[in-house]
C-alpha positions in Angstrom: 1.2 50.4 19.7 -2.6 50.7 17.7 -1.4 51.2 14.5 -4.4 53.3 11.8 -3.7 52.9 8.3 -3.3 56.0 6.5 -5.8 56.2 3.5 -4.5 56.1 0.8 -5.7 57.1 -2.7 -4.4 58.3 -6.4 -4.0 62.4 -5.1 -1.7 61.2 -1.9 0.3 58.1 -3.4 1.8 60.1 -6.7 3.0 63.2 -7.2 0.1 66.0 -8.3 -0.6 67.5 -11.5 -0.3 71.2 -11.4 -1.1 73.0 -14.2 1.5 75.1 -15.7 1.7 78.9 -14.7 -0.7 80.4 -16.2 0.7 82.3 -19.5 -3.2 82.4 -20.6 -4.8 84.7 -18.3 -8.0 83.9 -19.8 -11.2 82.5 -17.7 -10.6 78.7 -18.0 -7.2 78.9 -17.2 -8.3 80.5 -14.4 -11.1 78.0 -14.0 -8.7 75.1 -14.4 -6.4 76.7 -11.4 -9.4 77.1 -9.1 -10.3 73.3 -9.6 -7.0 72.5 -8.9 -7.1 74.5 -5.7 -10.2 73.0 -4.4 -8.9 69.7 -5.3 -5.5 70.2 -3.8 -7.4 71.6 -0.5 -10.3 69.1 -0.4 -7.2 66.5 0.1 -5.4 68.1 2.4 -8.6 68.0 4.5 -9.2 64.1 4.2 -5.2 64.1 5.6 -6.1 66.6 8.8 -8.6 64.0 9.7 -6.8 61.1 9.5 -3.8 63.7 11.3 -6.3 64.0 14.1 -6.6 60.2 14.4 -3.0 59.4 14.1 -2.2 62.4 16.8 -5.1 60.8 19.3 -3.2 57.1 19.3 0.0 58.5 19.3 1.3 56.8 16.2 4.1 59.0 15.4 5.4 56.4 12.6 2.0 56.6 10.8 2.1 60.6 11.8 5.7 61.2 10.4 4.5 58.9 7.2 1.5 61.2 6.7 2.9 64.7 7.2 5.4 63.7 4.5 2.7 63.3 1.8 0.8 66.3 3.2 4.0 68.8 1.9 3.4 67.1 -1.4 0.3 68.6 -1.2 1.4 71.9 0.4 3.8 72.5 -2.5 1.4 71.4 -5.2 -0.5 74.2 -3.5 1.8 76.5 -3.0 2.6 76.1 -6.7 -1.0 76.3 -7.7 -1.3 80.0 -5.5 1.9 80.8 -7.8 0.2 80.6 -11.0 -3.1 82.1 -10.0 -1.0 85.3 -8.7 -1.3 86.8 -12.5 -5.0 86.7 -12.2 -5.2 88.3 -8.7 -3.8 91.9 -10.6 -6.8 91.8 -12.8 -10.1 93.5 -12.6 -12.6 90.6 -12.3 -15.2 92.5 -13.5 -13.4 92.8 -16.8 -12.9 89.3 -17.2 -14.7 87.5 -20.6 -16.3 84.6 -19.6 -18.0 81.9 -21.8 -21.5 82.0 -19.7 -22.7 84.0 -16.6 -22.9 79.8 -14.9 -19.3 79.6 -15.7 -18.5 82.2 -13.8 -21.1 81.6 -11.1 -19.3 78.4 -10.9 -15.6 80.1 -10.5 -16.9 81.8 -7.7 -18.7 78.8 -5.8 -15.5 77.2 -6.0 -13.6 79.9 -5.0 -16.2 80.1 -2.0 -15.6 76.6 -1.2 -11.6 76.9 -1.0 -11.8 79.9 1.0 -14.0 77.7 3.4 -12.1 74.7 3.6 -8.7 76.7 4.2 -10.6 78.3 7.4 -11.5 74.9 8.1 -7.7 73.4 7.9 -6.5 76.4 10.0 -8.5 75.1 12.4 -7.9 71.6 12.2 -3.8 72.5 12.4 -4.5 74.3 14.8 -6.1 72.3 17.1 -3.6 69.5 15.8 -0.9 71.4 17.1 -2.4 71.8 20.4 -3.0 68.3 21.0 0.5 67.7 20.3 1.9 70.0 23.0 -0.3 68.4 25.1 0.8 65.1 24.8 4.4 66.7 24.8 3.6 68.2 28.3 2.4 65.0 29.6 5.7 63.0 28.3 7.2 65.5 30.1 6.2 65.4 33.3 6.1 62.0 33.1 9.4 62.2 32.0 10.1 64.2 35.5 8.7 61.5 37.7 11.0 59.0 36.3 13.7 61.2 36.9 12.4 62.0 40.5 12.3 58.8 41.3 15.5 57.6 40.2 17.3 60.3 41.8 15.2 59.4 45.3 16.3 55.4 44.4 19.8 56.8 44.2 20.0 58.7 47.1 18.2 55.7 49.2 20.9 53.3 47.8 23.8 55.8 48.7 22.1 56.3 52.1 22.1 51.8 52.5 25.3 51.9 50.9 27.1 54.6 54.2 25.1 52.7 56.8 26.2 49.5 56.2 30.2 50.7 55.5 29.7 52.8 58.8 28.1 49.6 60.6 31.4 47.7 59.0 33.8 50.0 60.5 31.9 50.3 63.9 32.3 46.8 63.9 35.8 46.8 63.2 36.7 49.2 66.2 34.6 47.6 68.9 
């Protein structure tokens, strides 16, 4: 079996820095959550690729190995959405931010996660797809073996009655 390395880098070999739920509501906590976010996201991307790759060789070690370190990600993210939920009852417009770029910024960023979680929706989902696929060909491949062996079977039973009927009409004549 082709075997892909998985790449590996600081984000996907230790366990992710989230910062703390946000007690500060204030615009760089909420810039410091965003960042996370995009960081978190932009990984999780890198791993969909190399998901794609591992998916199209059929490596389901390297596959298996991979999705594991993805969840890492998925509940750094997932803890990341918890501590921006406090910002999401706020009126944005009411927010005091430290320059009109800052919060230009913020929103580029928040632009660019909304993007790139379209994009990995995608990327899963054609994942996924590929996957039952490849299920549906082991499958009926899975069939033909059976088929077979139950013609093979049958063929051998059939050998097996002519030669003990041959045997006995032997016997009597």
């Amino acid at each position: 079996m082709n075997q892909k390395s998985i790449p590996t880098n600081e984000m996907t070999e230790q366990r992710h820095t989230v910062p703390r739920p946000a007690t500060d509501l204030g615009t760089e906590s909420l810039v410091t959550l965003i960042e996370s976010k995009l960081h978190l996201l932009t990984e999780m991307k890198s791993m969909s690729i190399s998901q794609t790759d591992l998916v199209a060789q059929h490596d389901m070690t390297g596959l298996m190995t991979l999705l594991s370190r993805k969840q890492s990600l998925m509940d750094s993210l997932r803890q990341v959405q918890e501590s921006l939920a406090p910002f999401q009852s706020q009126d944005p417009e009411s927010r005091k931010w430290s320059s009109p770029d800052r919060r230009r910024s913020c929103q580029e960023m928040i632009a660019k996660c909304d993007a790139l979680l379209q994009h990995l929706i995608v990327m899963e989902n054609r994942s996924l797809d590929n996957m039952t696929v490849q299920r549906e060909i082991v499958a009926a491949q899975l069939q033909q073996n059976i088929d077979a062996s139950t013609v093979q079977h049958a063929y051998q039973t059939s050998d097996s009655d002519e030669t003990s009927l041959e045997s006995f009409l032997s016997l009597e004549g």
